[in-house]
Structure formats: structure tokens, C-alpha cells
N, CA, C and O atoms as a Tinker XYZ file with bonds, in Angstrom:
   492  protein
     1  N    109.103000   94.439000   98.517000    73     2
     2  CA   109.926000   95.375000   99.266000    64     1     3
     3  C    111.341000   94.845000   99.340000    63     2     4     5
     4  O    111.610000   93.690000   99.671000    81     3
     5  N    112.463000   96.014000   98.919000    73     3     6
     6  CA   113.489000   95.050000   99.593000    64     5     7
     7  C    113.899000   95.350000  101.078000    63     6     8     9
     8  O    113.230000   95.987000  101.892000    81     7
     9  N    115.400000   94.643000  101.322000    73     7    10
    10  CA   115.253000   94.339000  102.627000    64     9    11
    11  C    115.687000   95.795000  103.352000    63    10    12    13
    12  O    115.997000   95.537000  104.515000    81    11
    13  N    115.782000   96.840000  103.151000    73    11    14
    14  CA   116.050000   98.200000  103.350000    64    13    15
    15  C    114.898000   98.560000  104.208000    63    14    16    17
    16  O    114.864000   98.826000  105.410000    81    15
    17  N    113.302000   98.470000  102.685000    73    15    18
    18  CA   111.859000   99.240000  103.145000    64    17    19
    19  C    111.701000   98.047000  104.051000    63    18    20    21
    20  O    111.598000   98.326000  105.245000    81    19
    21  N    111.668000   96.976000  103.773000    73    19    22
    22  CA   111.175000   95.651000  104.963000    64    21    23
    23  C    111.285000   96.025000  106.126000    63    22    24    25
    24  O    110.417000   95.897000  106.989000    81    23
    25  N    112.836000   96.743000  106.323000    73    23    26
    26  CA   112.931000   96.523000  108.248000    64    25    27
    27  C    112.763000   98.000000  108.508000    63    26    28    29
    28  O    113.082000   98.328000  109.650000    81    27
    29  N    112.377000   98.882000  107.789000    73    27    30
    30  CA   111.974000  100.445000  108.062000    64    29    31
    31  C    110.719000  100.297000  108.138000    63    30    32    33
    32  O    110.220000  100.894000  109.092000    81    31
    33  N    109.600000   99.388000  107.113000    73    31    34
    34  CA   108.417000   99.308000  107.577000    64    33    35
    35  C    108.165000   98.485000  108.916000    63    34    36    37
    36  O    107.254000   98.913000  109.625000    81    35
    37  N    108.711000   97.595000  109.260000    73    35    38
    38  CA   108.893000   96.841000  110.787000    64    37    39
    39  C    108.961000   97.848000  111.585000    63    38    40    41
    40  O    108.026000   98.374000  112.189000    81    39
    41  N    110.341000   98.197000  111.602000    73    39    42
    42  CA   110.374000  100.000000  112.633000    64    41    43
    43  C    109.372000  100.560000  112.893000    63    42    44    45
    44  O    109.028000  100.769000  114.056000    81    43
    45  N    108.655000  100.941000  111.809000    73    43    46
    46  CA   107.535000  101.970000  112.003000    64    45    47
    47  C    106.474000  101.573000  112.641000    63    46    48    49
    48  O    105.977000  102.265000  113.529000    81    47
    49  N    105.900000  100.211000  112.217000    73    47    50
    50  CA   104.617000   99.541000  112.248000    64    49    51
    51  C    105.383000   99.231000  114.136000    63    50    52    53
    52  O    104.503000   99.206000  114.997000    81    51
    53  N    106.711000   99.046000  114.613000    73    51    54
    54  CA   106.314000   98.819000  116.292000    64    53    55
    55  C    106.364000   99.858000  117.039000    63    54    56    57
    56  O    106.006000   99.955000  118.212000    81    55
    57  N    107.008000  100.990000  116.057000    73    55    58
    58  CA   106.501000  102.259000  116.885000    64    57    59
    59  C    105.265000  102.660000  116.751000    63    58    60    61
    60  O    104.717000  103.362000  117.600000    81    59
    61  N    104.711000  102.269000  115.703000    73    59    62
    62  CA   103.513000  102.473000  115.930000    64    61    63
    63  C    102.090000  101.480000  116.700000    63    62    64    65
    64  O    100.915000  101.597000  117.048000    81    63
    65  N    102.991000  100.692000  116.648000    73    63    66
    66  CA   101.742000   99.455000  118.033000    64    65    67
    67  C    102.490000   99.722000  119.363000    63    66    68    69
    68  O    102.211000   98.891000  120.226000    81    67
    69  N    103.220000  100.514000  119.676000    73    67    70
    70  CA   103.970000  100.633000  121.164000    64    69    71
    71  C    102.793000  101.985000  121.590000    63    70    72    73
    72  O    102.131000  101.997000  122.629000    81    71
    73  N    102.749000  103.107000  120.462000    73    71    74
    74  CA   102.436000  104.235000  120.734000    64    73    75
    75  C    100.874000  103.586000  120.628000    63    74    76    77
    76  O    100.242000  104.476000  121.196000    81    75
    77  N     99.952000  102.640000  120.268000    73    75    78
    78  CA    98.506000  102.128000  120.469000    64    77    79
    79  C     98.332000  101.624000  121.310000    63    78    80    81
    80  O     97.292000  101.910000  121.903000    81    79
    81  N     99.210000  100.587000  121.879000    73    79    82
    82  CA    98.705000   99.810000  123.016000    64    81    83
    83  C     99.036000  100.601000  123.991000    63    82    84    85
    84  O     98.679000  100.158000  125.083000    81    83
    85  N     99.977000  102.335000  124.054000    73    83    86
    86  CA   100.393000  102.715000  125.423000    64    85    87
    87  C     99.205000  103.701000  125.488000    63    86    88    89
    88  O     99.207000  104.582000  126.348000    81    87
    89  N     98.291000  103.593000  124.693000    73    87    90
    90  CA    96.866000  104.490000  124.397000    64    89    91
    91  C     97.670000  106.339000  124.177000    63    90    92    93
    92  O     97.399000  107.398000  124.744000    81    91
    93  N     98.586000  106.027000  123.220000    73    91    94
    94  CA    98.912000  107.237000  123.274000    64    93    95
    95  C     97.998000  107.775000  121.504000    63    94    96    97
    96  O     98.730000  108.102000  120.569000    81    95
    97  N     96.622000  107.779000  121.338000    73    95    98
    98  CA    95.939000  107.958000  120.268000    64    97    99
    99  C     96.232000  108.602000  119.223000    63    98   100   101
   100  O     96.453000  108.138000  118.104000    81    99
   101  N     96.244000  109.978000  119.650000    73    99   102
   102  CA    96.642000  110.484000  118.751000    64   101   103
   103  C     97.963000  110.196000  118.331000    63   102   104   105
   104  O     97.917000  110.070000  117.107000    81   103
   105  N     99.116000  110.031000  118.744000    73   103   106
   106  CA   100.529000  109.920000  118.388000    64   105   107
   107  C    100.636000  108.400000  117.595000    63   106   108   109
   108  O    101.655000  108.051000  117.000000    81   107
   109  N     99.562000  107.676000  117.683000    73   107   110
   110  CA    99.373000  106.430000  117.405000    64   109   111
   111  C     98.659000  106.706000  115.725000    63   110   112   113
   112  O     98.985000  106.057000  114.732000    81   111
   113  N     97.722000  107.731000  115.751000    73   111   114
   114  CA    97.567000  107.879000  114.445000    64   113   115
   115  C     98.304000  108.547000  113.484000    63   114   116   117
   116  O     98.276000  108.405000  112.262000    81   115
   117  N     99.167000  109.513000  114.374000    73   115   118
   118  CA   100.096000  110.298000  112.839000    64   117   119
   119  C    100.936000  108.781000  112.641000    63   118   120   121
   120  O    101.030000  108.509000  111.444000    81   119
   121  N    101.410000  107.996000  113.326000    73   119   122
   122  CA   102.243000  107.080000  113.430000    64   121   123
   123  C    101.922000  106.198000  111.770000    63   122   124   125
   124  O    102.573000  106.170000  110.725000    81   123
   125  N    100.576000  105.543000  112.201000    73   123   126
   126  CA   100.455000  104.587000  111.478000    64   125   127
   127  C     99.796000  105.425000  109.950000    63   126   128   129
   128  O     99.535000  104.898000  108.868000    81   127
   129  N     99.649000  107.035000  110.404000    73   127   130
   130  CA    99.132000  107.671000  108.977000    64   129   131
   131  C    100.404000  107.652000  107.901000    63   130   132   133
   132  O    100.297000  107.514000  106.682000    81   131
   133  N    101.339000  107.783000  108.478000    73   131   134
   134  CA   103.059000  107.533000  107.965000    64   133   135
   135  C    102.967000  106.156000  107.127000    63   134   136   137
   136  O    103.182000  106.001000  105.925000    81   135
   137  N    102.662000  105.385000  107.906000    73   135   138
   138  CA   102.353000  103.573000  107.216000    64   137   139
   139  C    101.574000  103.796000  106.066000    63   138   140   141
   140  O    101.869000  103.681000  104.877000    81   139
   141  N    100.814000  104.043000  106.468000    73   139   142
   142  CA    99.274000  103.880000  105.656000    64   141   143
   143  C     99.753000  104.643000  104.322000    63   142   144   145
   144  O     99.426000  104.110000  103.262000    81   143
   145  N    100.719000  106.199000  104.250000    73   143   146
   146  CA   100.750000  106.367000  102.735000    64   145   147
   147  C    101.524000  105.664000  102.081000    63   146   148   149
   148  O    101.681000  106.000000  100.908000    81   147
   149  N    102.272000  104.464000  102.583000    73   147   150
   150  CA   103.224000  104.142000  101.918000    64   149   151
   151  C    103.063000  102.186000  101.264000    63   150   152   153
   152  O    103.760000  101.432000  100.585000    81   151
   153  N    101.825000  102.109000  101.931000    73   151   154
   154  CA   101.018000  101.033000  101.397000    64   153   155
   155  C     99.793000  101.252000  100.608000    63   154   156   157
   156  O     99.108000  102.268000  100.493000    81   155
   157  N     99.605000   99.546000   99.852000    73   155   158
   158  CA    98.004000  100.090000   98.963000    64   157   159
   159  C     97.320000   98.512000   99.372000    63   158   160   161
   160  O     97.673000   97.884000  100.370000    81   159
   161  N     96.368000   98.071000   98.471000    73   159   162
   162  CA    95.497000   97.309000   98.419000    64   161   163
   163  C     94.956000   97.115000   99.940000    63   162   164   165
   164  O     94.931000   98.061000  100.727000    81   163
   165  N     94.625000   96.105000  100.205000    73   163   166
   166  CA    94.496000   95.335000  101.434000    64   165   167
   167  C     95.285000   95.799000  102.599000    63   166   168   169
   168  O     94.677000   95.938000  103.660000    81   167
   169  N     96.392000   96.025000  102.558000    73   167   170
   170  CA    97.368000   96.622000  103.644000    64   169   171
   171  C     96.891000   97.821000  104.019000    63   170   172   173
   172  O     96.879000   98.288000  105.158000    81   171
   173  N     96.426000   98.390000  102.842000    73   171   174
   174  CA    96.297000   99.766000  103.240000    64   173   175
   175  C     94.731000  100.182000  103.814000    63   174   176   177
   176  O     94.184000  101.257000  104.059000    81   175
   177  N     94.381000   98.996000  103.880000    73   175   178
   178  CA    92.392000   99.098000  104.202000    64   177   179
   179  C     92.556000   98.870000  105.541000    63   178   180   181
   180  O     91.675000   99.354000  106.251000    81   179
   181  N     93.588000   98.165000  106.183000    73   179   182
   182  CA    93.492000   97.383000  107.152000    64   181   183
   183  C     94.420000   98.495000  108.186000    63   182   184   185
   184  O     94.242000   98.556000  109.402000    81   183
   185  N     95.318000   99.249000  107.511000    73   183   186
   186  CA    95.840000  100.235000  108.343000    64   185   187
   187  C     94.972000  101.464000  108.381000    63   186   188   189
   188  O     95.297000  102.077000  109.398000    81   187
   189  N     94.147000  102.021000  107.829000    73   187   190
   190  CA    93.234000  103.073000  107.932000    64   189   191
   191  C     92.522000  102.512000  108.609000    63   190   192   193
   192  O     92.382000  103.327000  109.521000    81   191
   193  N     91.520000  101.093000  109.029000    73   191   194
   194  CA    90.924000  100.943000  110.163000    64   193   195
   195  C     91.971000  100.704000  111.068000    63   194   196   197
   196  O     91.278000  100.587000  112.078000    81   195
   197  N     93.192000  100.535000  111.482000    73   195   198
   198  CA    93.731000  100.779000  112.830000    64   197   199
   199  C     93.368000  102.669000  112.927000    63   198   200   201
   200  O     92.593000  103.164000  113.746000    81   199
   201  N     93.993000  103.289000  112.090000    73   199   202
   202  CA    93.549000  104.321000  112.183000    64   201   203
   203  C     92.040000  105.468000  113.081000    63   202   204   205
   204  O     91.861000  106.318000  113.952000    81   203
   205  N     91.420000  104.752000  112.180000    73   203   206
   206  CA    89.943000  105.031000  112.513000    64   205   207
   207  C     89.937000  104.339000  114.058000    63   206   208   209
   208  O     89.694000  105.239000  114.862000    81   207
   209  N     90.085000  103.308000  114.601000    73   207   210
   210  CA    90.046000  102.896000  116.144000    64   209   211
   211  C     90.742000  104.015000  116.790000    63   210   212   213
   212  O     90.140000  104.823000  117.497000    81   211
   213  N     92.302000  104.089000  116.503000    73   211   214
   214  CA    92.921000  105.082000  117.006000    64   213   215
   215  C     91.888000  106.375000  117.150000    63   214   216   217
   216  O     91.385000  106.694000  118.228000    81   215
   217  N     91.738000  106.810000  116.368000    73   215   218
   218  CA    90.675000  107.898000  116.411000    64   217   219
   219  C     89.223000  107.794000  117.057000    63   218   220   221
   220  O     88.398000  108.684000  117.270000    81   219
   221  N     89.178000  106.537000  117.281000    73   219   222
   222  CA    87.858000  106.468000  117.818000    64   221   223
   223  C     88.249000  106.449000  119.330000    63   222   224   225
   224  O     87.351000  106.649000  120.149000    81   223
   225  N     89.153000  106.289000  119.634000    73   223   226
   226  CA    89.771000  105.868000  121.137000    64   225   227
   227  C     90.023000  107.732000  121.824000    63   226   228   229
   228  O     89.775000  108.221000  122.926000    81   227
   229  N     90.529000  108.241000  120.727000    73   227   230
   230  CA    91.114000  109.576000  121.415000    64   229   231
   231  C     89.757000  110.371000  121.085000    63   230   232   233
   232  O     89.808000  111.467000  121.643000    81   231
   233  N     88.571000  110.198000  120.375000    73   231   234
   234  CA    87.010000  110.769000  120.778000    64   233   235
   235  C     86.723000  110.362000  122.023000    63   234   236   237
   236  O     86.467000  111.259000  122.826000    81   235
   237  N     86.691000  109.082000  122.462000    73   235   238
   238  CA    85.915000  108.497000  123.389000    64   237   239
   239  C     86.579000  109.029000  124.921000    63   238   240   241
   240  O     85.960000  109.163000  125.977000    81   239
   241  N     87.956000  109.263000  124.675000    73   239   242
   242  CA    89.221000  110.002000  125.615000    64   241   243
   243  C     88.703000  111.176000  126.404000    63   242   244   245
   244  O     88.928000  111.389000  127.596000    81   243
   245  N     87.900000  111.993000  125.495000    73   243   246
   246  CA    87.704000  113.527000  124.983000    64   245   247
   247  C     85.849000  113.481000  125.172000    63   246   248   249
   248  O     85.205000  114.491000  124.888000    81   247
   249  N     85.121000  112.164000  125.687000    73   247   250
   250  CA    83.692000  112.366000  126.136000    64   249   251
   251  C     82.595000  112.676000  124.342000    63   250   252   253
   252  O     81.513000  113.263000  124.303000    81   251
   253  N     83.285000  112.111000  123.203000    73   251   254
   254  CA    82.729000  111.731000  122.045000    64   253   255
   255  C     82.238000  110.496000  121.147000    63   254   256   257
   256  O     82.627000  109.932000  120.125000    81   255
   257  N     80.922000  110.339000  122.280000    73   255   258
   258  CA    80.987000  109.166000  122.511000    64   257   259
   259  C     80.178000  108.395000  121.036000    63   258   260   261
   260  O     80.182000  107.207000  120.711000    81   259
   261  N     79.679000  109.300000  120.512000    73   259   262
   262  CA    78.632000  109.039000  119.180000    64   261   263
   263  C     80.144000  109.297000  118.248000    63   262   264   265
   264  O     80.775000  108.268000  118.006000    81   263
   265  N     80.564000  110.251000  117.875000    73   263   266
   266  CA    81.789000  109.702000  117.167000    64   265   267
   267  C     83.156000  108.767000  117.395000    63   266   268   269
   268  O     84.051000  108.538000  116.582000    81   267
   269  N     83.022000  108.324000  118.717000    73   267   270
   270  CA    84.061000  106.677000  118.721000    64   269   271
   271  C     83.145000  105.959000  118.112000    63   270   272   273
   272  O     83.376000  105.534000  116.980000    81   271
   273  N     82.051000  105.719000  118.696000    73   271   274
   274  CA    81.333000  104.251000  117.937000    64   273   275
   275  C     81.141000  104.444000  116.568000    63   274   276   277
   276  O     81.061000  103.428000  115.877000    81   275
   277  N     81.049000  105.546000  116.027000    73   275   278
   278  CA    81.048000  105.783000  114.074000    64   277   279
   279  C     82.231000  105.128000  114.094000    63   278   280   281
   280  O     82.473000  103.980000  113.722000    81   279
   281  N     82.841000  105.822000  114.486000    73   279   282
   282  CA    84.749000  105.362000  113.816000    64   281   283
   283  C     84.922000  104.253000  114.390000    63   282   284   285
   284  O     85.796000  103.559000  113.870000    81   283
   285  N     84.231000  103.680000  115.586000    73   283   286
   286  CA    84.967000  102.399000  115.788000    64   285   287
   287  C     84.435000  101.309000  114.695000    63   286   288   289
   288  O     85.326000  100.602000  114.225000    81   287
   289  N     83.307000  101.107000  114.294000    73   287   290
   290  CA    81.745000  100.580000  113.076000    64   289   291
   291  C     83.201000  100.431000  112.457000    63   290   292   293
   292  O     83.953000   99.460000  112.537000    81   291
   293  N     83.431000  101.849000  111.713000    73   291   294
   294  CA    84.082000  101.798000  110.444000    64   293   295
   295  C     85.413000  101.137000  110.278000    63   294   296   297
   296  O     85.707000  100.446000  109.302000    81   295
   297  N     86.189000  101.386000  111.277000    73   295   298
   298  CA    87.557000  100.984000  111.452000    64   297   299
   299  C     87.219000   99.297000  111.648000    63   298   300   301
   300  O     87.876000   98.560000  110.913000    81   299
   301  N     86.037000   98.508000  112.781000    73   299   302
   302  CA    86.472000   97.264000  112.430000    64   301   303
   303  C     85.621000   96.887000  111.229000    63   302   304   305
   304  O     85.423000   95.675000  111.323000    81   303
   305  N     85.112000   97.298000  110.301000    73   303   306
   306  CA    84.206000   96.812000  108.997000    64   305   307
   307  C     85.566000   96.833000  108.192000    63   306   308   309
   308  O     85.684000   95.918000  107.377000    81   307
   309  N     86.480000   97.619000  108.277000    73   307   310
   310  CA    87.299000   97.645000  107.104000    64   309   311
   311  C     88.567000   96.451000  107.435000    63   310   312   313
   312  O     89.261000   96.151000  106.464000    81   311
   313  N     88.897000   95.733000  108.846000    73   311   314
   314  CA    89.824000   95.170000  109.454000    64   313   315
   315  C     89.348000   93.756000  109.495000    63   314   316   317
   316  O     90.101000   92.782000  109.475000    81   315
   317  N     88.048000   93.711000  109.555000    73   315   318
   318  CA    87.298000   92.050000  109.809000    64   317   319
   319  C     87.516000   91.419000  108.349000    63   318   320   321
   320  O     87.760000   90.248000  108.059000    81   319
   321  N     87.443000   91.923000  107.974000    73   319   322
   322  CA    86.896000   91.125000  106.375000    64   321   323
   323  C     88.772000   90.831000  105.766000    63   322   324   325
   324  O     88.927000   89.863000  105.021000    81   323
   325  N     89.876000   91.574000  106.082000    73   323   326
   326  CA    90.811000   91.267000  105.538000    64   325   327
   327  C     92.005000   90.811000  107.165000    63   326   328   329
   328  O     93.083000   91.309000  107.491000    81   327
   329  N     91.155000   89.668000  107.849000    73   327   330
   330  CA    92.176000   89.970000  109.008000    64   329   331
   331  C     93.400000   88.891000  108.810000    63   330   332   333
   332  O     94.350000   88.782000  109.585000    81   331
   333  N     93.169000   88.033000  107.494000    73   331   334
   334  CA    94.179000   87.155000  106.983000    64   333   335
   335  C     95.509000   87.722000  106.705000    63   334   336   337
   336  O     96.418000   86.900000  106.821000    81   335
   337  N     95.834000   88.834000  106.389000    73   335   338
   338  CA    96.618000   90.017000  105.962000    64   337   339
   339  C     97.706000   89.392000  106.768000    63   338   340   341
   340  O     97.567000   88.532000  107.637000    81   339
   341  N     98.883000   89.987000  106.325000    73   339   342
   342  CA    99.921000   90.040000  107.474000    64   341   343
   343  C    100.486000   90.702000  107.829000    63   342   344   345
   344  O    101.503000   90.229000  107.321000    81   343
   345  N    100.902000   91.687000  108.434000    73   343   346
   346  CA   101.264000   92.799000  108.940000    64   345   347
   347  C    102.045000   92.394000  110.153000    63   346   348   349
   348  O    102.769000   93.194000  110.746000    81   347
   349  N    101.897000   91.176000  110.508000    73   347   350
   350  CA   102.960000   90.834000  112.174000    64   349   351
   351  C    101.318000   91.397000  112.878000    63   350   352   353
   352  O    101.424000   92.197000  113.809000    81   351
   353  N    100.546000   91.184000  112.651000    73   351   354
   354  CA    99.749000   91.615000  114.079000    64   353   355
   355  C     98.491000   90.639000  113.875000    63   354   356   357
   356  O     98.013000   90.222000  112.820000    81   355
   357  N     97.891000   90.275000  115.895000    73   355   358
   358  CA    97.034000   88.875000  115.599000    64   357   359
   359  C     95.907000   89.738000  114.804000    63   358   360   361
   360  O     96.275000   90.846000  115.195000    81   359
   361  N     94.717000   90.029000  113.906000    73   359   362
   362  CA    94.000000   90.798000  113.325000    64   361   363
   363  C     92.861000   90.347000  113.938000    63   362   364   365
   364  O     91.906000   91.097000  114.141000    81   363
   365  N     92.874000   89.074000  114.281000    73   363   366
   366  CA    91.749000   88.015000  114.776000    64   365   367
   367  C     91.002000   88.666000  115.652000    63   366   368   369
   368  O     89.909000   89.231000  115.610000    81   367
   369  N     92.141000   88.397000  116.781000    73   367   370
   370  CA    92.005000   88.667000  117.872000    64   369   371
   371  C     91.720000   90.128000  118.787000    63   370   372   373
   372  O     91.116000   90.236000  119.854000    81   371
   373  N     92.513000   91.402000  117.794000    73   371   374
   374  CA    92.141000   91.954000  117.827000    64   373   375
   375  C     90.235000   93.119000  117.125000    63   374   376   377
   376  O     89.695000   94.146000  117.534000    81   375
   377  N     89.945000   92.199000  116.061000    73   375   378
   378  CA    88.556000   92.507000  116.012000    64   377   379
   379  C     87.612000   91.903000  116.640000    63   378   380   381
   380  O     86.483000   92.391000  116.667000    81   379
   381  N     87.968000   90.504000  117.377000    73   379   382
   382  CA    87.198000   90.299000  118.380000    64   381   383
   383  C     86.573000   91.487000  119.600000    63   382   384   385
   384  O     85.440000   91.833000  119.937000    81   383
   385  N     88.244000   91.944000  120.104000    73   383   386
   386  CA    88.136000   93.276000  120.851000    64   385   387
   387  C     86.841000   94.418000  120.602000    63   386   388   389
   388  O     85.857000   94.819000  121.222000    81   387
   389  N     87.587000   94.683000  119.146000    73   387   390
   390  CA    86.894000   95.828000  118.605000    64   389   391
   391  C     85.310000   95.319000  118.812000    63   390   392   393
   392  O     84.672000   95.956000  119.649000    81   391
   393  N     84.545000   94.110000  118.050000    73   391   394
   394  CA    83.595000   93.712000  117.718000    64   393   395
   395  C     83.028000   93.858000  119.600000    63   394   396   397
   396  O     81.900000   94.314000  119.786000    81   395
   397  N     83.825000   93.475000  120.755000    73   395   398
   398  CA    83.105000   93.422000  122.189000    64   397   399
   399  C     82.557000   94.896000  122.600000    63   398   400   401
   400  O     81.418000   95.211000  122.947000    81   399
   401  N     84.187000   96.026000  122.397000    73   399   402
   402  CA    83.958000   97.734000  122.733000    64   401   403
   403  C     82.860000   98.398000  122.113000    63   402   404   405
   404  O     82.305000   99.371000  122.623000    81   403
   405  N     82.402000   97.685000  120.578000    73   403   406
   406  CA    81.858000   98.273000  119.940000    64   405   407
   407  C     79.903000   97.965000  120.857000    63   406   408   409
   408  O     79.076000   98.827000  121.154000    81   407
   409  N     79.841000   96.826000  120.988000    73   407   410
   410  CA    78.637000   96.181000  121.621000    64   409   411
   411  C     78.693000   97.237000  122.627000    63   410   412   413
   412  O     77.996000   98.206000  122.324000    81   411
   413  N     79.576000   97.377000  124.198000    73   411   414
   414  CA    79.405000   98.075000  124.962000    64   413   415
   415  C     78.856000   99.439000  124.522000    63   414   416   417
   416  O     77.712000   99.763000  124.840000    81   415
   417  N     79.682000  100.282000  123.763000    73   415   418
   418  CA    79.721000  101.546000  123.549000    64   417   419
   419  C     77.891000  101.740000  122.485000    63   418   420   421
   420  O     77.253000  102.792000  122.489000    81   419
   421  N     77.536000  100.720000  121.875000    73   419   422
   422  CA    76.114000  101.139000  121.697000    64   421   423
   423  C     75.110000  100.831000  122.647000    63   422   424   425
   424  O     74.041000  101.431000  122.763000    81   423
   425  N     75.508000   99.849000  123.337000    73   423   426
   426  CA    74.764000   99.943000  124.578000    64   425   427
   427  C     75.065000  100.443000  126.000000    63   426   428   429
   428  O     74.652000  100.205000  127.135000    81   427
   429  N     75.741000  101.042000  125.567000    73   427   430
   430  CA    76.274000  102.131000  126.805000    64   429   431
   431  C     76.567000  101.778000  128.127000    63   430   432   433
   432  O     76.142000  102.190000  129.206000    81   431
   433  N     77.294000  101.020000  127.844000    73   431   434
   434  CA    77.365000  100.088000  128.819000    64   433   435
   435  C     78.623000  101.056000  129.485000    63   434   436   437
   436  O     79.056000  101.987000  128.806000    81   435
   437  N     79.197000  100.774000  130.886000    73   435   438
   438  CA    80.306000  101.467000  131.472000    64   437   439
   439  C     81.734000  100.944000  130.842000    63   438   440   441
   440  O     81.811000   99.771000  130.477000    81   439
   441  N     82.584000  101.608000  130.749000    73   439   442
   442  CA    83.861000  100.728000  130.286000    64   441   443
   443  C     84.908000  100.518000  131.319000    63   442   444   445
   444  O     84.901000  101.031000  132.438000    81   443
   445  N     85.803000   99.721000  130.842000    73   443   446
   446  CA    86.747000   99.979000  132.163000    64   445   447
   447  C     88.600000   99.217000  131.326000    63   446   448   449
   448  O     88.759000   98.421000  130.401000    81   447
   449  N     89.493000   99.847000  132.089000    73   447   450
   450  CA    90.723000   99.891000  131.298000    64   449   451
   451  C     91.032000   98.639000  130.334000    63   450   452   453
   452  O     91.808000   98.625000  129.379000    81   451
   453  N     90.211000   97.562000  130.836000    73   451   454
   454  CA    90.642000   96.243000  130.513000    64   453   455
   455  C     89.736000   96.528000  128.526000    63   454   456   457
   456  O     90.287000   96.081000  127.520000    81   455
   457  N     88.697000   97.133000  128.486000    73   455   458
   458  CA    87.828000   97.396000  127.332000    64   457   459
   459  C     88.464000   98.338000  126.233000    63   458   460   461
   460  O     87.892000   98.724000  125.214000    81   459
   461  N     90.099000   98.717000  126.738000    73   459   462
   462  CA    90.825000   99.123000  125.473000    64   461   463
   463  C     91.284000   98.168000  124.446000    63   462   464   465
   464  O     91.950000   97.151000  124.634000    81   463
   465  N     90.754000   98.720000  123.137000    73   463   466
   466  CA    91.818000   98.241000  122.317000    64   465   467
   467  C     93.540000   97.739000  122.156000    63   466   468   469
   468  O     94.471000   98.542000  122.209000    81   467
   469  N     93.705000   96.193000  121.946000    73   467   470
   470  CA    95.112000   96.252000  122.066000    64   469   471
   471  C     95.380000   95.723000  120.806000    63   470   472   473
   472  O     94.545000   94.998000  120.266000    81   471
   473  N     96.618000   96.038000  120.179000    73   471   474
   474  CA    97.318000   95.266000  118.961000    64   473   475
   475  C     98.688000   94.163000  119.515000    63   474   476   477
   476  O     99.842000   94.441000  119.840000    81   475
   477  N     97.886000   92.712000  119.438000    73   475   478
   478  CA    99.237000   91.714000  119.637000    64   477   479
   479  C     99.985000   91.256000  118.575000    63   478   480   481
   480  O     99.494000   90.500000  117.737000    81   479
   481  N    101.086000   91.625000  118.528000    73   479   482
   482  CA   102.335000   91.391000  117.691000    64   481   483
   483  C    101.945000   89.519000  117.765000    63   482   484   485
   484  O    101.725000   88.793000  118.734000    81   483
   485  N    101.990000   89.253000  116.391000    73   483   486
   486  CA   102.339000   87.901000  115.993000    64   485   487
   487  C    103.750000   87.308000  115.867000    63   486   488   489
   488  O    104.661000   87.779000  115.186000    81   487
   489  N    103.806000   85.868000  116.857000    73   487   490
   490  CA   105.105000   85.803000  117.196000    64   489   491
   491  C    105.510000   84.755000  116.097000    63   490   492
   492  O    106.675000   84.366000  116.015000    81   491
């Protein structure tokens, strides 16, 4: 990339973790769907599962609770396996998350605000 797309993809990618962590879901997925066409390989596996969470977050919002946990499965299967990536975000740490919501939500367990998904910017 040069340094033009570099700091336009930066731009995008913190408007688009401002609009995830403020659980604004849907606005969080056209966000990072913007990202996502404009990357490939690995980058782009790892932004379609932010995606898919996003989407699994604004089902679960909306009382869909069998389609968050599909999409949540899918979104961290595609994020665990490449969380070396770099994108500026911890990947780690955040599929830990995913890997805990996901346990609750098949065992139906109650949730509570602290059991959202967050994306931490790598400093």
C-alpha cells in the first residue's frame, strides 16, 4: 500500500472499531464491509469474521439467539486460526472474548454488558 491507501485504510479500520466497541452493529458492519472489499488473503478472512460477530451481536440485539451463535461459531473459526495478522488490533485477546460469549450463548447462560464483544487497538 502506499502511504495515501495506508492512512485511509487506518481511518476506516478506527471508524470502524469506534462504531464496534460503541455496539453500534449494524453501522459497524457496513463499516468494516467497506474494508473487507478492499482487502484479500488473510486480511480479508479475518475482517469478514469481525463481520460475522458484528452480525451476530445485532441478531442477539433483536432476540436471535440461534443465529448469533451460528455467526458467532463462524466469525471466531475464521479469526482464531489467523490472529497473528496485523491489522492494529489485539486478535488474541479478542477471540478469547468471542471463544467465552460463544460458551455462554450455547449454554444459555444469562449475559450481561461486560459479555460484549470488544476490539483493542494494538498500541
Amino acid at each position: 500500500m502506499n502511504g495515501e491507501s495506508t492512512k485511509s485504510f487506518r481511518d476506516s479500520l478506527f471508524t470502524a472499531l469506534n462504531l464496534f466497541n460503541n455496539h453500534e452493529w449494524y453501522e459497524a458492519h457496513d463499516a468494516f464491509e467497506e474494508i473487507w472489499n478492499t482487502v484479500d488473503g488473510d486480511e480479508r478472512q479475518v475482517i469478514q469474521g469481525i463481520l460475522q460477530v458484528s452480525v451476530s451481536q445485532f441478531h442477539l440485539s433483536k432476540g436471535n439467539l440461534n443465529g448469533a451463535t451460528i455467526l458467532l461459531g463462524e466469525g471466531l473459526g475464521r479469526i482464531k486460526t489467523r490472529t497473528k495478522i496485523d491489522l492494529g488490533i489485539d486478535l488474541e485477546s479478542f477471540c478469547r472474548c468471542l471463544e467465552d460469549l460463544l460458551r455462554k450463548l450455547q449454554c444459555k447462560e444469562l449475559l450481561n454488558e461486560s459479555d460484549k464483544p470488544f476490539l483493542k487497538p494494538l498500541s
